[in-house]
MIKE-926010 format. One record per residue (C-alpha): residue number from 1; residue in one letter; chain; x negated, y negated, z. Coordinates in steps of 0.1 Angstrom, whole numbers, plus 2048, in hexadecimal, padded with zeros to 3 digits. Example, Ala and Ser with C-alpha at 12.3 -4.5 7.8 and 13.67 -1.06 7.14 Angstrom:
BEGIN
<r><nr>1</nr><rest>A</rest><kette>A</kette><c1>785</c1><c2>82D</c2><c3>84E</c3></r>
<r><nr>2</nr><rest>S</rest><kette>A</kette><c1>777</c1><c2>80B</c2><c3>847</c3></r>
***
This chain:
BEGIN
<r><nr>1</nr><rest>X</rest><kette>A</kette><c1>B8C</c1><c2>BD9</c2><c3>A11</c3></r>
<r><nr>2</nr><rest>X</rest><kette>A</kette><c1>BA8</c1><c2>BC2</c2><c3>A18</c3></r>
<r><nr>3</nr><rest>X</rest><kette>A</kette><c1>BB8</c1><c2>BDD</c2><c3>A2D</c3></r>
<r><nr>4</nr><rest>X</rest><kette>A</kette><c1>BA1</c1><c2>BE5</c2><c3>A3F</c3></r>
<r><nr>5</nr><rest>X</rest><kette>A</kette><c1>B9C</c1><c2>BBF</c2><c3>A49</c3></r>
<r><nr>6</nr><rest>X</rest><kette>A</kette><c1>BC3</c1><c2>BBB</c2><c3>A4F</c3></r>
<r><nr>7</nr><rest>X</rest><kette>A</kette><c1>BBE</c1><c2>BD7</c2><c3>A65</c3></r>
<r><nr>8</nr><rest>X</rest><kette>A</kette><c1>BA4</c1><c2>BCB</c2><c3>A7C</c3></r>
<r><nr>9</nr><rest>X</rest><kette>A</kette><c1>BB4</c1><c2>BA8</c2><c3>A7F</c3></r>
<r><nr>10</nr><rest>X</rest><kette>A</kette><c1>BD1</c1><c2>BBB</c2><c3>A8A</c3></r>
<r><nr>11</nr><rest>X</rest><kette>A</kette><c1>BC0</c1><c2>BCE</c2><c3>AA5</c3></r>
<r><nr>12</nr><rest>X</rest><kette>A</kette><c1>BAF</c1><c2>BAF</c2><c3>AB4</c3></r>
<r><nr>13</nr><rest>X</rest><kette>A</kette><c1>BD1</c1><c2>BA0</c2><c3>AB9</c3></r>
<r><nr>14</nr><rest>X</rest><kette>A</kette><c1>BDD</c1><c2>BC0</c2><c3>ACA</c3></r>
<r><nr>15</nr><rest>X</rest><kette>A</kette><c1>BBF</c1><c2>BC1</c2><c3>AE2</c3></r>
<r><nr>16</nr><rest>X</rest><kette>A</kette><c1>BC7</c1><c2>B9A</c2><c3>AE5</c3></r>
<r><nr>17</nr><rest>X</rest><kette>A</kette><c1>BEC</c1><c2>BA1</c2><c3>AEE</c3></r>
<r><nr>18</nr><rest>X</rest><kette>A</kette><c1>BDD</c1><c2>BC1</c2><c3>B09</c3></r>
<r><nr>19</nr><rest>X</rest><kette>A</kette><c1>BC0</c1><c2>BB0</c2><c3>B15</c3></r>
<r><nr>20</nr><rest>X</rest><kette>A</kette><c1>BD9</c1><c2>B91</c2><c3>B23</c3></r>
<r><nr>21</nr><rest>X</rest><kette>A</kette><c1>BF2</c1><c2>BAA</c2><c3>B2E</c3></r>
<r><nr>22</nr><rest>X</rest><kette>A</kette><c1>BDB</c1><c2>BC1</c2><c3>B41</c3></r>
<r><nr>23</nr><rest>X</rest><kette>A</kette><c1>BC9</c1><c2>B9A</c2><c3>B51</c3></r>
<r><nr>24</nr><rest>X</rest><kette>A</kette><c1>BEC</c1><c2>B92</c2><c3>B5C</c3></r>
<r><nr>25</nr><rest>X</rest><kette>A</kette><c1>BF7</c1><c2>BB1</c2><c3>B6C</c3></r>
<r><nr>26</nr><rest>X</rest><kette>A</kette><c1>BD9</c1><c2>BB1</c2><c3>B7B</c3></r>
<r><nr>27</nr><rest>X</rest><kette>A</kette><c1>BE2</c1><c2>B8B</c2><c3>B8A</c3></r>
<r><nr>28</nr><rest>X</rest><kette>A</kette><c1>C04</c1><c2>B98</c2><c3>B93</c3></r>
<r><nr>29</nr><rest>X</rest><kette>A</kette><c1>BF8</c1><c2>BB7</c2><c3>BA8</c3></r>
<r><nr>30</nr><rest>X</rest><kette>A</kette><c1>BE0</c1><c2>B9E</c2><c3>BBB</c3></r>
<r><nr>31</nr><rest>X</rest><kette>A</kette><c1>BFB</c1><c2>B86</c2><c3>BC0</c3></r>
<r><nr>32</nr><rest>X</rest><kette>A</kette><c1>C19</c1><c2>BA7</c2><c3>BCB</c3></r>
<r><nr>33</nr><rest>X</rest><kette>A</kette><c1>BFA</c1><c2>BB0</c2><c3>BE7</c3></r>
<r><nr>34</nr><rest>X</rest><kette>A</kette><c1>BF8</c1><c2>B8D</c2><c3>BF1</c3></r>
<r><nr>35</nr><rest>X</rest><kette>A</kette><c1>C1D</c1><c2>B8E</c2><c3>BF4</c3></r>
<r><nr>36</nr><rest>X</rest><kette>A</kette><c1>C15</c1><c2>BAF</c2><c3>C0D</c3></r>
<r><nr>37</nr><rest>X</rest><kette>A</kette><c1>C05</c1><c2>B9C</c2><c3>C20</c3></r>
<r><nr>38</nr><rest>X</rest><kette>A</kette><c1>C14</c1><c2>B77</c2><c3>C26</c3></r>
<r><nr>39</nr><rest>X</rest><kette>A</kette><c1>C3A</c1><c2>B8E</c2><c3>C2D</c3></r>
<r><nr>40</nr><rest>X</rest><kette>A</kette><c1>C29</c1><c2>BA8</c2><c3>C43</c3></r>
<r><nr>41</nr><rest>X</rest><kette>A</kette><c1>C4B</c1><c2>BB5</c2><c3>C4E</c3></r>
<r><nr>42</nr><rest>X</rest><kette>A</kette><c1>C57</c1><c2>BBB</c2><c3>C22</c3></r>
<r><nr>43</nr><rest>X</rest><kette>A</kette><c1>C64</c1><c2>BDA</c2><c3>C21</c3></r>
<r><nr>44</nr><rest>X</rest><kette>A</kette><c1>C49</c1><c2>BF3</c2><c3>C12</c3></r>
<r><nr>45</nr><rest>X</rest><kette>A</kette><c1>C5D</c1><c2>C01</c2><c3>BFB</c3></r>
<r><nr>46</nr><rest>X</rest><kette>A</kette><c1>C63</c1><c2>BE1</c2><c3>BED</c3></r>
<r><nr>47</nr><rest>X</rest><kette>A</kette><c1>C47</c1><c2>BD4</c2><c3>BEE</c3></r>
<r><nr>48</nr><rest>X</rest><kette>A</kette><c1>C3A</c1><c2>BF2</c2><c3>BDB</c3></r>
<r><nr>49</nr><rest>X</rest><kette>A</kette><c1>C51</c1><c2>BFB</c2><c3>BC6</c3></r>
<r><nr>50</nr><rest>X</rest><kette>A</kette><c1>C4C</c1><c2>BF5</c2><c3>B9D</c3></r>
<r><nr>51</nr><rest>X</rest><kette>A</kette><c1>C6D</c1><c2>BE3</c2><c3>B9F</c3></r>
<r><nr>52</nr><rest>X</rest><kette>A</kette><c1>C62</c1><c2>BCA</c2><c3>BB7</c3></r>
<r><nr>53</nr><rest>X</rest><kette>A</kette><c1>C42</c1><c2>BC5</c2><c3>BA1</c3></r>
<r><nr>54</nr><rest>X</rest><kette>A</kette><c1>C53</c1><c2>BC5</c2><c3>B82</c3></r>
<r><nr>55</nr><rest>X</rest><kette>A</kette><c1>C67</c1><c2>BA4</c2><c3>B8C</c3></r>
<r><nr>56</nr><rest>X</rest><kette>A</kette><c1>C49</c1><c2>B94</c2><c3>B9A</c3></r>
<r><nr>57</nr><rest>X</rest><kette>A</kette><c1>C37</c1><c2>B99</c2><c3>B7C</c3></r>
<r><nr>58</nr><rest>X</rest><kette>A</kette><c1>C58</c1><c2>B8D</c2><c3>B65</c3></r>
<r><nr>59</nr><rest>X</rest><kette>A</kette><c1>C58</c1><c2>B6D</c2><c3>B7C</c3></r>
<r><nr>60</nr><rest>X</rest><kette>A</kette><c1>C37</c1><c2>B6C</c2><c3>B78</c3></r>
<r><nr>61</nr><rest>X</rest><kette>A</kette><c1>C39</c1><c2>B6A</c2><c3>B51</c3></r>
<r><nr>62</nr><rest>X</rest><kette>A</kette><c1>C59</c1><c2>B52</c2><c3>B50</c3></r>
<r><nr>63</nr><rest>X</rest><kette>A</kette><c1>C48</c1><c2>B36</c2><c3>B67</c3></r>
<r><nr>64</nr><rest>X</rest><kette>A</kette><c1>C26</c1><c2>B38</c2><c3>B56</c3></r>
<r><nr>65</nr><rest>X</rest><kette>A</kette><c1>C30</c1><c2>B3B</c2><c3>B35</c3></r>
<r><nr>66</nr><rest>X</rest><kette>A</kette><c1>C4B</c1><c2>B1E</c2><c3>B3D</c3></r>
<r><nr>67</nr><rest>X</rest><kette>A</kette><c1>C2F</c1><c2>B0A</c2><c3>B4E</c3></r>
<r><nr>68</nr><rest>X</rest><kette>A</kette><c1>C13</c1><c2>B0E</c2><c3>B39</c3></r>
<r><nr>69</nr><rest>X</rest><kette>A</kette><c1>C28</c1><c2>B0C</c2><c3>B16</c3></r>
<r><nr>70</nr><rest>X</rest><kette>A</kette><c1>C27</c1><c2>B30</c2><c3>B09</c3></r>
<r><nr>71</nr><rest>X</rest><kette>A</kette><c1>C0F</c1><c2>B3C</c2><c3>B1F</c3></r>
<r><nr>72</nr><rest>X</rest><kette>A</kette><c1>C03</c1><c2>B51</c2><c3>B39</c3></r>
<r><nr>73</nr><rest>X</rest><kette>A</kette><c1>BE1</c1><c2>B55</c2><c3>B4B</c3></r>
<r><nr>74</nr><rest>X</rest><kette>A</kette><c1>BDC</c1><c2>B72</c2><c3>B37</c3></r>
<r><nr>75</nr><rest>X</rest><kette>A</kette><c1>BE5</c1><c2>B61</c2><c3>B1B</c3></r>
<r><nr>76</nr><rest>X</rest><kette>A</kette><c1>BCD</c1><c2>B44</c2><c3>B1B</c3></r>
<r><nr>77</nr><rest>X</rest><kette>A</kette><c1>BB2</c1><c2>B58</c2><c3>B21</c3></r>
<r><nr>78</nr><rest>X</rest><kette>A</kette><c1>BB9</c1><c2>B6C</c2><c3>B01</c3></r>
<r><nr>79</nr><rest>X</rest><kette>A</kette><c1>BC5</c1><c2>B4F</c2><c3>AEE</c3></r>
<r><nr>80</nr><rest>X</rest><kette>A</kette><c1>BE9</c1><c2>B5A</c2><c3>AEC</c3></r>
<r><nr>81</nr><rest>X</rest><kette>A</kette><c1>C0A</c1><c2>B45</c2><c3>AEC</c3></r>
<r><nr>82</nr><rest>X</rest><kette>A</kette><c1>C2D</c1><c2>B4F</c2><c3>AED</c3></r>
<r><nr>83</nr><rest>X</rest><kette>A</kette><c1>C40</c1><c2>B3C</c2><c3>AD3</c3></r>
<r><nr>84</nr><rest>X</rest><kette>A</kette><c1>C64</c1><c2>B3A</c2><c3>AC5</c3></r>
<r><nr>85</nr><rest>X</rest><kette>A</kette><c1>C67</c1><c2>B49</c2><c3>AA0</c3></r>
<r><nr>86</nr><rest>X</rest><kette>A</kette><c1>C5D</c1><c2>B27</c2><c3>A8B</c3></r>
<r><nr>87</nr><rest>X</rest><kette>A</kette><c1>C40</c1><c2>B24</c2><c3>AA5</c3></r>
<r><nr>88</nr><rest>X</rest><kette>A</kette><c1>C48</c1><c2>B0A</c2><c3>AB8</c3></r>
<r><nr>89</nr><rest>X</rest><kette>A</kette><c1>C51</c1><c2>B0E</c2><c3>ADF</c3></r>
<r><nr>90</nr><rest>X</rest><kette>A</kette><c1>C64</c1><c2>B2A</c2><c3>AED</c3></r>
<r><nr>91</nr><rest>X</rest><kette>A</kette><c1>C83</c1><c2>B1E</c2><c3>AFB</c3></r>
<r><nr>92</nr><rest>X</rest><kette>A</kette><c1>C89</c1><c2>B26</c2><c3>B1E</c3></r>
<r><nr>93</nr><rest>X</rest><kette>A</kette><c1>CA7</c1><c2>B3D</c2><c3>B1A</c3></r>
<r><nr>94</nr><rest>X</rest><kette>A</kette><c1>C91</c1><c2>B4D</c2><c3>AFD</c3></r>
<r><nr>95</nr><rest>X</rest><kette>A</kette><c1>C71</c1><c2>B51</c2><c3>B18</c3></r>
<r><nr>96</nr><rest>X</rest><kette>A</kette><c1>C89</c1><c2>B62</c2><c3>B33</c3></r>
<r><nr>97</nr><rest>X</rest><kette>A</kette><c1>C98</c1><c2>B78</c2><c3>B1A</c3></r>
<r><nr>98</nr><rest>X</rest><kette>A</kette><c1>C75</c1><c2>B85</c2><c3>B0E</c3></r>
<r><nr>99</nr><rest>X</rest><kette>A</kette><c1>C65</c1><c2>B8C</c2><c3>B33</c3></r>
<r><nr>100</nr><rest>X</rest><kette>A</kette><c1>C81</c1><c2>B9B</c2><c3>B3D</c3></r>
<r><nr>101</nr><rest>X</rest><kette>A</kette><c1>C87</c1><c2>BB3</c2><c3>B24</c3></r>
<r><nr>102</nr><rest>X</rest><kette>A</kette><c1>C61</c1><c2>BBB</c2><c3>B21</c3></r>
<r><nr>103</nr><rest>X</rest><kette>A</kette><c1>C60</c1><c2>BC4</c2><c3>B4A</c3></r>
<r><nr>104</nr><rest>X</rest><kette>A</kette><c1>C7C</c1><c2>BD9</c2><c3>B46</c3></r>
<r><nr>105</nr><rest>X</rest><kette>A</kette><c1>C78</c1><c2>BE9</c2><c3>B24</c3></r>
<r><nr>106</nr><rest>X</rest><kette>A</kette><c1>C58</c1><c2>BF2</c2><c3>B34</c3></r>
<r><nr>107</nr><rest>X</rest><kette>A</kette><c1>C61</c1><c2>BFF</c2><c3>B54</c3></r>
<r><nr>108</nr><rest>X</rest><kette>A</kette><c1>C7B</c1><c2>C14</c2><c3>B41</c3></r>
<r><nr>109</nr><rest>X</rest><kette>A</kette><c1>C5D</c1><c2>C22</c2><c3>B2B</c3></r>
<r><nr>110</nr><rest>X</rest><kette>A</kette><c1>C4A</c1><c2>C28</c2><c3>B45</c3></r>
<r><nr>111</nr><rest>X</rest><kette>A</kette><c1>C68</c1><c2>C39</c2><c3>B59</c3></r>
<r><nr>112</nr><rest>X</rest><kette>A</kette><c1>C70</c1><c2>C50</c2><c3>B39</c3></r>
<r><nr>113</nr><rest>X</rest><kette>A</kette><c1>C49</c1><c2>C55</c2><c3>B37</c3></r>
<r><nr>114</nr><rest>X</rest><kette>A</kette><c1>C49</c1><c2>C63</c2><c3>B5B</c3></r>
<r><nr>115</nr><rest>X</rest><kette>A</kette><c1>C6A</c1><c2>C79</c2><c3>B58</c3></r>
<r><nr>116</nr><rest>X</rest><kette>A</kette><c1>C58</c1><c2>C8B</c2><c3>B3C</c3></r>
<r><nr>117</nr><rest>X</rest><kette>A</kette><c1>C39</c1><c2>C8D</c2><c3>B55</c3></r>
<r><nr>118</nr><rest>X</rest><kette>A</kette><c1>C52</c1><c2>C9D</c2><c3>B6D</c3></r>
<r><nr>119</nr><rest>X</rest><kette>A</kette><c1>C64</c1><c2>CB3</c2><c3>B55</c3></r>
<r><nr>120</nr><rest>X</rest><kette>A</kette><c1>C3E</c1><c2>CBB</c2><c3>B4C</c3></r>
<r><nr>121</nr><rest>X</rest><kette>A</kette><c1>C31</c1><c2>CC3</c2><c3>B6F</c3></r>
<r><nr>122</nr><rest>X</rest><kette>A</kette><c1>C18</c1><c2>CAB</c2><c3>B6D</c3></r>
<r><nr>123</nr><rest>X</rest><kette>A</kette><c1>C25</c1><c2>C91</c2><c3>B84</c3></r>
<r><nr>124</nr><rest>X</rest><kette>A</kette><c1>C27</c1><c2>CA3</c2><c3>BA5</c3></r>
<r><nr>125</nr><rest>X</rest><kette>A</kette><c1>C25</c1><c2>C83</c2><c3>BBF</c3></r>
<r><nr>126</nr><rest>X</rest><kette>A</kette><c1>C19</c1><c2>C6C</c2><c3>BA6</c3></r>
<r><nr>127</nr><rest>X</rest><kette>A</kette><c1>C31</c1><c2>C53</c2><c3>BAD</c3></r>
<r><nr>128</nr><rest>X</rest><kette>A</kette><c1>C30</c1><c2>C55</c2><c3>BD0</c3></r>
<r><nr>129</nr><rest>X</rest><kette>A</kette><c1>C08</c1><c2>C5A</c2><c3>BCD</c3></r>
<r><nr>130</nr><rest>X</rest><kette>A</kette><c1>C04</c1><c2>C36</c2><c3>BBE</c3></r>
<r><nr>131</nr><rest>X</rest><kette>A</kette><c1>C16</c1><c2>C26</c2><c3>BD4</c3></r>
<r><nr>132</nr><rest>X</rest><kette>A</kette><c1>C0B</c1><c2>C33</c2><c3>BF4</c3></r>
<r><nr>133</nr><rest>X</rest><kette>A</kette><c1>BE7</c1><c2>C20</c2><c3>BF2</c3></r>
<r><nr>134</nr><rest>X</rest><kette>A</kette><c1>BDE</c1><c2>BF9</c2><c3>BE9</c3></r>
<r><nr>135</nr><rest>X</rest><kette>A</kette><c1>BD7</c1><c2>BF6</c2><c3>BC5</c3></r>
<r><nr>136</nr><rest>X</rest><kette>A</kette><c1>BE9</c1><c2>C18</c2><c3>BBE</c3></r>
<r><nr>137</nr><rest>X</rest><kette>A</kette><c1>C00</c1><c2>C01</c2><c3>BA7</c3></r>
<r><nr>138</nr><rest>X</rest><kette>A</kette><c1>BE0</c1><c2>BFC</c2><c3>B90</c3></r>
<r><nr>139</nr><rest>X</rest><kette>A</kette><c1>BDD</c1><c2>C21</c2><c3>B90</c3></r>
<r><nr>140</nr><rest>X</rest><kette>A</kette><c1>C02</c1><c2>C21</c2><c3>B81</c3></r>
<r><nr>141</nr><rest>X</rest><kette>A</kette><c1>BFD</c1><c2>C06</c2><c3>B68</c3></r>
<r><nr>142</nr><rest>X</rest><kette>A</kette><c1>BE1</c1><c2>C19</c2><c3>B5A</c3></r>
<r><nr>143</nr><rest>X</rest><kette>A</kette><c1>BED</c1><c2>C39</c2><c3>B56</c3></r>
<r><nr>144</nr><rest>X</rest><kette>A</kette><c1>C09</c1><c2>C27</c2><c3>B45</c3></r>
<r><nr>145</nr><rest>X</rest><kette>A</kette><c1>BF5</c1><c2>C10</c2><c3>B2D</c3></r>
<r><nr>146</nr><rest>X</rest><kette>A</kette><c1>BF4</c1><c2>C28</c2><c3>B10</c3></r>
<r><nr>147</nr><rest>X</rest><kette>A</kette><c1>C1E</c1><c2>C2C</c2><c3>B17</c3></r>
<r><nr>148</nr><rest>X</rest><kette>A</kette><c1>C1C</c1><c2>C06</c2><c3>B15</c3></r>
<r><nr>149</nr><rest>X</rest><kette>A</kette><c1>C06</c1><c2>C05</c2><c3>AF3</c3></r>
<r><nr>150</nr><rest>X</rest><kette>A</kette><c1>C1D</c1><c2>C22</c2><c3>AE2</c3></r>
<r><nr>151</nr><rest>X</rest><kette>A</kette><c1>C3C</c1><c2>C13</c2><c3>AEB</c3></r>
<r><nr>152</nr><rest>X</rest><kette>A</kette><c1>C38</c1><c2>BEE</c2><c3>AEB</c3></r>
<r><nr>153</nr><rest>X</rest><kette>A</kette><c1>C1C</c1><c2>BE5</c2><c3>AD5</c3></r>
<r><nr>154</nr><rest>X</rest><kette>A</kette><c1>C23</c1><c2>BFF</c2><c3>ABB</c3></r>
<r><nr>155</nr><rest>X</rest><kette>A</kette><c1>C36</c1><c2>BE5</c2><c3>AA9</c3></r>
<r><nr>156</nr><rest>X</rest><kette>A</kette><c1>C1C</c1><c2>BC8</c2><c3>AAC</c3></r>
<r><nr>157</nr><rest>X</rest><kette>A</kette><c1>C05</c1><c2>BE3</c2><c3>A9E</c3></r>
<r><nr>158</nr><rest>X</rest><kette>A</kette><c1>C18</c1><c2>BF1</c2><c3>A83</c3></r>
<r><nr>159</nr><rest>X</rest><kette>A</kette><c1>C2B</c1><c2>BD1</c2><c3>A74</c3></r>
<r><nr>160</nr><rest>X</rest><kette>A</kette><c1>C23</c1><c2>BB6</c2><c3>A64</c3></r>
<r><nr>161</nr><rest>X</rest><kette>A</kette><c1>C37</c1><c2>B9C</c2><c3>A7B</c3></r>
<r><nr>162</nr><rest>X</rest><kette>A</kette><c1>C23</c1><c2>BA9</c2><c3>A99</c3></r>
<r><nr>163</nr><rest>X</rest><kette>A</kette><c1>C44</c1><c2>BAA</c2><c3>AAE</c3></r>
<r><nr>164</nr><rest>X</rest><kette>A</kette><c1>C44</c1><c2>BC2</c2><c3>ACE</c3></r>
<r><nr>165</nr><rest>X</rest><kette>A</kette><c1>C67</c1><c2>BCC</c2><c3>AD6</c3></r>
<r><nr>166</nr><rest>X</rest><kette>A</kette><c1>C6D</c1><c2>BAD</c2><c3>AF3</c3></r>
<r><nr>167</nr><rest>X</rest><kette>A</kette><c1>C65</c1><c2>B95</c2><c3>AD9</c3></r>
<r><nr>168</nr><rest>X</rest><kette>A</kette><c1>C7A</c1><c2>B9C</c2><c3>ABF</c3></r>
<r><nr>169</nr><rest>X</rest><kette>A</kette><c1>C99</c1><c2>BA5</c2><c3>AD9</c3></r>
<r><nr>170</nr><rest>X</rest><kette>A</kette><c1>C8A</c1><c2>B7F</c2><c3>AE6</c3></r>
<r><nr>171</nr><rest>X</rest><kette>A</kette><c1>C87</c1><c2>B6B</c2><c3>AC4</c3></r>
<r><nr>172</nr><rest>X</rest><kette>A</kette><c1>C60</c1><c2>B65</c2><c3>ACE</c3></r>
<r><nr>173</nr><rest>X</rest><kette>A</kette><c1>C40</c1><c2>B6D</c2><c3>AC2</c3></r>
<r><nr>174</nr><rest>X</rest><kette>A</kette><c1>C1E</c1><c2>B69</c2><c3>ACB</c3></r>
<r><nr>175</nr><rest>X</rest><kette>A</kette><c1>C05</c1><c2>B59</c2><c3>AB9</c3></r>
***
């Protein structure tokens, strides 16, 4: 019985920790097209390219989480806070370290996810099929979701410390 309790707590945190993520990324692909539009003459590649987006949405996360102590958007709305390891605030260095590993551990996921799509024949344009429309990004972000949840919440999942891999490189948690 206690198990099966433990368990569940666990899995509300974990859909907690995705719901923000997916809110935010959500707020960062709003805020790249806005960025489309204001710089009409950005290069599209750029402007389109998972790169680009994945150091809007790391800026994203440092000045938010910096502004509103531990905190995104996302975050609020599911109640979340990033905090340093005794739970009190995430130093800055600590705050940059975390969002910038987690973009980039992520994109390199989701860049070994795809080269196994390739090797597997099963990605034939996709790349260049998301990025050729507006909002083809969300298509990318949700074919790589489950990547996201295998890779980088397996750990908040399975252990007891609820650390996905940015944090613990980071010396944060979320509470």
């Amino acid at each position: 019985m206690e198990q099966t309790n433990s368990m569940r707590i666990q899995w509300k945190y974990v859909l907690r920790r995705t719901g923000a993520y997916i809110l935010d990324a959500f707020l960062v692909y709003v805020m790249v097209q806005a960025m489309k539009k204001a710089v009409p003459d950005m290069p599209g590649a750029l402007a389109g390219s998972m790169l680009f987006q994945n150091v809007i949405f790391a800026l994203y996360a440092i000045i938010f989480t910096v502004l509103l102590r531990g905190r995104t958007f996302g975050k609020v709305m599911f109640r979340l806070r990033v905090v340093g390891p005794d739970g009190s605030r995430a130093p800055f260095g600590s705050i940059l370290i975390r969002e910038f590993t987690g973009r980039f551990l992520f994109e390199a996921s989701n860049l070994i996810l795809l080269a196994v799509m390739k090797y597997l024949g099963a990605l034939e344009g996709f790349l260049e099929y998301c990025s050729s429309f507006p909002g083809g990004i969300v298509l990318y972000y949700l074919v790589s979701l489950p990547w996201i949840l295998v890779i980088s919440f397996s750990r908040v999942m399975l252990l007891r410390d609820h650390l996905a891999i940015h944090d613990q490189i980071s010396g944060t948690k979320v509470i």
